[in-house]
N, C-alpha and C positions, 0 to 999 in steps of 0.2 A: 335686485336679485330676489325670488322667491324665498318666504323663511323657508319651510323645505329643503330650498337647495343648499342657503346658509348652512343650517342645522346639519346635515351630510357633511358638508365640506369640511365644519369645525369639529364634526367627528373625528374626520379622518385625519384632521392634522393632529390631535390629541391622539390619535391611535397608534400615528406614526413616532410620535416623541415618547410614547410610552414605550414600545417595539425599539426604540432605541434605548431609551435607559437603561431595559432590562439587559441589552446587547454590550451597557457601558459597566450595568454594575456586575454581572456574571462572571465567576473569575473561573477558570478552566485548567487546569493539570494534565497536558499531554505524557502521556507513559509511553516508550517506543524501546526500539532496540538500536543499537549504531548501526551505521552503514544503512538505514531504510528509508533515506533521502526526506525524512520526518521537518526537516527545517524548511523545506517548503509549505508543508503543512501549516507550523505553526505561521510564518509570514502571511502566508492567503487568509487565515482565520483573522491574525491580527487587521490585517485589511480591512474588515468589514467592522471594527472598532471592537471586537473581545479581547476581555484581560487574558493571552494565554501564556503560560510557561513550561516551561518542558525539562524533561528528566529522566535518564537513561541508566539510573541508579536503583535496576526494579528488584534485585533481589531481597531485602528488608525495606520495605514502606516508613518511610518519614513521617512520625505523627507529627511533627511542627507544622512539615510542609503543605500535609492535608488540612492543618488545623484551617488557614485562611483561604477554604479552596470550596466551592460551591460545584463543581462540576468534574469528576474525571475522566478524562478520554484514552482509552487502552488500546492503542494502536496495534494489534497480535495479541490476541486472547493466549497465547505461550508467553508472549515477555511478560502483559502486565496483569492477568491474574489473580496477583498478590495484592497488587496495589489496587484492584477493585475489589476484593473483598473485604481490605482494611476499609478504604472509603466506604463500602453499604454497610461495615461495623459501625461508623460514625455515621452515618444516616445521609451521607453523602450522595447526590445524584449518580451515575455512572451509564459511561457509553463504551462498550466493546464496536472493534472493526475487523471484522474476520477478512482474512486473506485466504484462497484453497486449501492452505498447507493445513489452516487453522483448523476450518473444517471439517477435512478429509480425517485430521487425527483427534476432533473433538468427537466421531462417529464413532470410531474406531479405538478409543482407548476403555481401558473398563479398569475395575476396583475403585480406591481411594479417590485416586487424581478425577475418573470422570467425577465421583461425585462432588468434587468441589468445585471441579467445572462448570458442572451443571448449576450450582447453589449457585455460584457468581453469575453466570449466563441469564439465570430466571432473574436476579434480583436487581439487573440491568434495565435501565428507562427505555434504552435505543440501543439498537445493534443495527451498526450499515456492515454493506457485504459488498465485497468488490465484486461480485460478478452475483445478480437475483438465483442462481442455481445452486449456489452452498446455503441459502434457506434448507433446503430439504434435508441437507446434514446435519443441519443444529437442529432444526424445530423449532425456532423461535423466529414471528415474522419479524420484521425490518426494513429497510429500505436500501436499493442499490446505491452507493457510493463508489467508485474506484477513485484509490489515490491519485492527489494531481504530481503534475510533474514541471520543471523550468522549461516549459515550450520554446523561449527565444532561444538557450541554452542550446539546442539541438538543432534548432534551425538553423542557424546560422555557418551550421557548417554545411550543407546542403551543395552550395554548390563549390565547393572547394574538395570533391572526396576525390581520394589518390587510394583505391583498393589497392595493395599487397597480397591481400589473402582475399578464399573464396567465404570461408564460411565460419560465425562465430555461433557457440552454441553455448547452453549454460548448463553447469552442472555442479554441483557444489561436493564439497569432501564428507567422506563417509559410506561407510554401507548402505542405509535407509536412500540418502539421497544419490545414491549410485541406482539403486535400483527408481524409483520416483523420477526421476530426471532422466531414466533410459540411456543410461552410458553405455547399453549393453548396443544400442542404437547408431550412436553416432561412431563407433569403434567398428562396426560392421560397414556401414558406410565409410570410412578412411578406407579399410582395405579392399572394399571394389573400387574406390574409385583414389585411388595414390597420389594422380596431380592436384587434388583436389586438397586446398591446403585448411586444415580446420584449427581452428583456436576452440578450445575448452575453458570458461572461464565461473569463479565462483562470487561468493560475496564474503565483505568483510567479520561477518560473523558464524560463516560456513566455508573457509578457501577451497579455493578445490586443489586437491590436492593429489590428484591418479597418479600414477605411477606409468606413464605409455609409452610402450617401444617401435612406434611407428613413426616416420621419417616427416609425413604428411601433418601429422599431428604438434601444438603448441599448447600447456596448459599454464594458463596465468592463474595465481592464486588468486587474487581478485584489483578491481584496480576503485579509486576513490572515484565518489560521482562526479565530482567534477571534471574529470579524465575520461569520463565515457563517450563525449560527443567524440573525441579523437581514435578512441578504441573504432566505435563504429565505423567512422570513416575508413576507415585501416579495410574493414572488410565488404564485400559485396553482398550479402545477405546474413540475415541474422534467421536460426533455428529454434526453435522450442517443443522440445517435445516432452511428455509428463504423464503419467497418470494419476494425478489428481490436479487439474485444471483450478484454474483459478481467472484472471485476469491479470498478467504480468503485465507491468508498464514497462518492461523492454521491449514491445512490441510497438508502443506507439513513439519510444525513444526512440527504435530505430530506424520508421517510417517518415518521422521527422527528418531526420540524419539523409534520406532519400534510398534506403535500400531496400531489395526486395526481402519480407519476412512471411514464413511461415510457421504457424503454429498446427501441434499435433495433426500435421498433414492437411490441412488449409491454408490458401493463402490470406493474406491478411492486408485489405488496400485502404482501409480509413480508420483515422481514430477517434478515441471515444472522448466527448466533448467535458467532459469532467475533470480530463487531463489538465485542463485550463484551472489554473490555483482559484481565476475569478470564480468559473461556473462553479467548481467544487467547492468552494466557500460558502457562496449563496444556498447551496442544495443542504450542507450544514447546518447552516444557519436557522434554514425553514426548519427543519428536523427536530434541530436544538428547542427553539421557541414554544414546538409543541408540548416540550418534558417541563419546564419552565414555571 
């Protein structure tokens, strides 16, 4: 064998063990909120050999917990916040992951809160964004990431679906997100179209909660993730409609599941390949490595 091609080769296997150490000794602090299917997250990371753990105790920040923590990942710059700015108090790395919602009201908020928004957002390594278009609302570049999802989870009910109902739509309890979610939307639709039977449904840290006197109409508070491949089968297409977009992964749950979905009046026939806990790990991971 050529030295040359020796010398490359022994490069690259020391490159590779080092790209792993650093992968073995990095320890990681996922921040998220309940109900935001986050345990898949950390699973897929753990996958690719990172120390991660997770914690959904975001309102006062743990200085123990930060103390043996090299990395925090804030999964909703609203849940975790706090605990990215206690971590860049201790000189800790930190990654935000904006979702629309985060966005849309990181633009749009003013006084105190943006400015500490802004203080944690600037002093941030990495910010992924579920969809490259809410860049433009923070102002801070970053890279696309959309959260993964339990692919087999969904598929497997595929060809087993027995629709009941025609249409599920999501909208969560509240004013802000009454108006955000277009319930003024899918209430208009029930009453042109009557046989037309809709489920209204929220999440476990926003129920939905409307109050509807419409016969056609079903609103579930919300149901647990792991009950969702069965919710979707229940119905024959799933709706989304919103003004402030993002990239919902009820979209690609429930094109998995085999139903027709449409989003803010597009249809929607393929998903986005990040969804896979693998691919979204490795995209992570490259990410991760560069702040390192």
């Amino acid at each position: 064998m050529p030295l040359e091609r020796t010398i490359n080769l022994f490069l690259m296997m020391n490159y590779e063990r080092l790209e792993s150490g650093e992968r073995a000794m990095v320890r990681i602090l996922m921040v998220g909120a309940r109900g935001c299917n986050n345990e898949v997250v950390v699973k897929a990371l753990r996958s690719r050999g990172l120390q991660v753990e997770y914690t959904e105790d975001v309102k006062i920040p743990n200085p123990l917990k930060l103390r043996g923590i090299d990395v925090v990942y804030g999964a909703h710059l609203q849940t975790a916040s706090r605990y990215l700015a206690a971590a860049e108090a201790l000189r800790k790395k930190t990654i935000v992951h904006f979702v629309g919602s985060d966005a849309y009201r990181y633009a749009d908020e003013r006084g105190f809160r943006k400015l500490f928004w802004r203080f944690v957002v600037y002093a941030c390594e990495l910010a992924f964004y579920t969809s490259p278009h809410l860049m433009e609302f923070v102002g801070k570049k970053g890279a696309a990431l959309p959260f993964p999802i339990n692919v087999d989870q969904f598929k497997k009910v595929r060809d087993s679906l027995r629709p009941e109902r025609d249409t599920l739509y999501y909208c969560p309890g509240g004013d802000d997100s009454a108006r955000i979610y277009r319930l003024d939307w899918i209430l208009n639709r029930a009453k042109e179209h009557p046989k037309e039977k809709i489920t209204i449904i929220g999440n476990a840290a926003s129920p939905a909660d409307h109050k509807i006197d419409l016969p056609n109409v079903e609103v579930i508070p919300f149901m647990p993730q792991e009950k969702m491949p069965e919710l979707y089968a229940r119905h024959r297409r799933l709706i989304r409609m919103t003004s402030q977009d993002g990239l919902p992964r009820m979209l690609d749950e429930a094109l998995l599941c085999g139903l027709e979905v449409i989003f803010n009046g597009n249809k929607i026939t393929s998903t986005v390949p990040e969804r896979d806990p693998e691919v979204f790990a490795r995209k992570f991971e490259e990410e991760l490595l560069k702040i390192l």
